[in-house]
N, C-alpha and C positions, 0 to 999 in steps of 0.2 A: 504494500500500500504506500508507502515511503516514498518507494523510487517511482511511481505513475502518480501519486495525488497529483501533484501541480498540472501534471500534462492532462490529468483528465477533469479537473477545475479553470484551465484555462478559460474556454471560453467563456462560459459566467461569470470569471472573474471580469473579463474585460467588458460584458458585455452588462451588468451590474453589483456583482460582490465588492470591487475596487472601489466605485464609486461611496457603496455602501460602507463598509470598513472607512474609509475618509471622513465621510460625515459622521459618524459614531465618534470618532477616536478623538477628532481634532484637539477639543479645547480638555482634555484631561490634564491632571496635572497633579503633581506630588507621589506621592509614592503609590504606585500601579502593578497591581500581580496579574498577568493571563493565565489562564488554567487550557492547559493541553494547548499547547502554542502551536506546534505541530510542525511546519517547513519554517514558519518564520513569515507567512505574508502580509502581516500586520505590521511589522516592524518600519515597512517605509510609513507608517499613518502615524506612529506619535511623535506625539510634539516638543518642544523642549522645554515645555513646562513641567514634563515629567521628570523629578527628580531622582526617583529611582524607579528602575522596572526587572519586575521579576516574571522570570518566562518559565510554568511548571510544564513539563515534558516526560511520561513516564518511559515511554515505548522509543528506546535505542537508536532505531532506526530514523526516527521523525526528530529526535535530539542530535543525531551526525550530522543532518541536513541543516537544521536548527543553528549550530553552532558554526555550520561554513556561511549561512544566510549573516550569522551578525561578523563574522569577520572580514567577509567580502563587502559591507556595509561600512566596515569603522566601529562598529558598536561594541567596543571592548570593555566598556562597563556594565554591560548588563548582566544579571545574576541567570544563570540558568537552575533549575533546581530538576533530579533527576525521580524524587521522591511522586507518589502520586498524592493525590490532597488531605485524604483523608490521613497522609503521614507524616506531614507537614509539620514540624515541630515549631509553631510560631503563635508568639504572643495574640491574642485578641484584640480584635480593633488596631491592626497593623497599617492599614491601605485605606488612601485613600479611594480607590476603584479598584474593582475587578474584571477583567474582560473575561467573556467567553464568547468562540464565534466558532460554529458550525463542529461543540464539542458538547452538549450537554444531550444532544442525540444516544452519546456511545455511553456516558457513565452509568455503571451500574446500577445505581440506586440514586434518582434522580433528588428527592425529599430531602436525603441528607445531604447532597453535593451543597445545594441551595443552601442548607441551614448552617455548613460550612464557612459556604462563604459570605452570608450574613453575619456569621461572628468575626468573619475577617476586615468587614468593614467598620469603620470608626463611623462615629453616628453623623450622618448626613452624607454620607460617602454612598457611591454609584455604583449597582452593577452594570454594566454598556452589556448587552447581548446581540447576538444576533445569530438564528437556527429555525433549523427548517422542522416544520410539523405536522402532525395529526391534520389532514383536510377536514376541517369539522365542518366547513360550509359546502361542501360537494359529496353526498353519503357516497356517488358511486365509485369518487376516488377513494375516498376515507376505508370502502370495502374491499376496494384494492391495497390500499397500504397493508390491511392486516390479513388479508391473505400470502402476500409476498414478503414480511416481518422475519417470518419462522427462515426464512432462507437467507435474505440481505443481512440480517445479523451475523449470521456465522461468516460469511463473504466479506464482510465491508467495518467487520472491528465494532460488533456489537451494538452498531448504529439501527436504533429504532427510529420506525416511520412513524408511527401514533402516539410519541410524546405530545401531552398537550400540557406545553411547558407555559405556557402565558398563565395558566390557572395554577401550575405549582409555585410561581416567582410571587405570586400575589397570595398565595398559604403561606409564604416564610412571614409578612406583615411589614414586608418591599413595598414602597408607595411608587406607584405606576407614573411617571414622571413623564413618559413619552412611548409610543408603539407604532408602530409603520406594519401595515401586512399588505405580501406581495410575492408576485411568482418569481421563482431565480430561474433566470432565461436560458436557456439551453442545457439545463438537467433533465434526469430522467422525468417522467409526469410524477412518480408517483413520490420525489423529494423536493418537487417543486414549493410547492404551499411555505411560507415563510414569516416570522415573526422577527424583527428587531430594533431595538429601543433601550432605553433607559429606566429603569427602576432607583430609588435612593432609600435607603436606610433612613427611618426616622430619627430627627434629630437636627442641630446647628447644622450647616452646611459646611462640608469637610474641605480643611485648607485645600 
């Protein structure tokens, strides 16, 4: 999966993941952890307002590509961490944002990932998301997703099509700050369907 992601996400990258990633990221700032960073294609979108950025990356493969992505870039201070999140040995309320794009498909156990990294944020601080989900406005994709599930997980790195993640981000008691839905252009139909936005941690708003 490592060595074809990019070549098989190019096209929607260029054709709207890039733009999207842009708008998401720009004005973050201060200390920023992404969760499952993966090749690195988010690294051209932040900004230098970010004072530090941590990149979690569990899977070897997507962290060798990862780390020739920030050196070929210049980004010699950025933290890569090899741990997965839930092993993360870090203080609470560390960050001021977390990103996550087109990774809370694969995690195991979505509830906790979420409650994870609401503890990781400092009160007022941002998760930026952006992932593809559950067709809830089209039953007869939606019946397609979960016939084709039991197979594209095993294939594609435990990536579920029927997360309906909009409704878990707002169980954690994430205040829905901003949401965009929309088709990512030239994927398969049935990971098409799309949510991303911004959610904030109640609270001051985080340096």
């Amino acid at each position: 999966m490592a060595t074809i992601y990019d070549r098989i996400m190019r096209r929607s990258e260029v054709l709207c993941l890039n733009q999207w990633r842009a708008d998401l990221l720009h004005d973050l700032r201060g200390a920023v952890l992404e969760v499952g960073a993966g090749t690195g294609v988010n690294l051209a979108h932040y900004p230098p307002t970010v004072s530090r950025l941590v990149l979690v990356e569990p899977d070897r493969h997507m962290r060798q590509r990862l780390e020739l992505r920030c050196r070929s870039t210049g980004l010699s201070d950025v933290e890569i961490w090899p741990d997965p999140l839930e092993e993360l040995r870090v203080p609470p309320a560390s960050f001021d944002a977390v990103v996550a794009t087109l990774v809370l498909c694969s995690v195991p156990d979505l509830p906790t990932t979420l409650q994870q990294i609401v503890d990781l944020l400092r009160p007022g601080g941002r998760l930026v998301f952006l992932e593809h989900v559950a067709a809830e406005g089209n039953p007869r994709r939606l019946r397609w997703q979960g016939r084709l599930e039991p197979l594209w997980r095993r294939v594609a790195g435990n990536c579920h099509l029927t997360r309906r993640t909009e409704g878990a981000i707002l169980r954690t008691g994430l205040l829905m700050e901003r949401i965009e839905r929309a088709s990512i252009r030239k994927a398969p139909p049935f990971v098409r369907p799309s949510i991303r936005g911004i959610a904030r941690k109640p609270g001051p708003e985080a340096a």
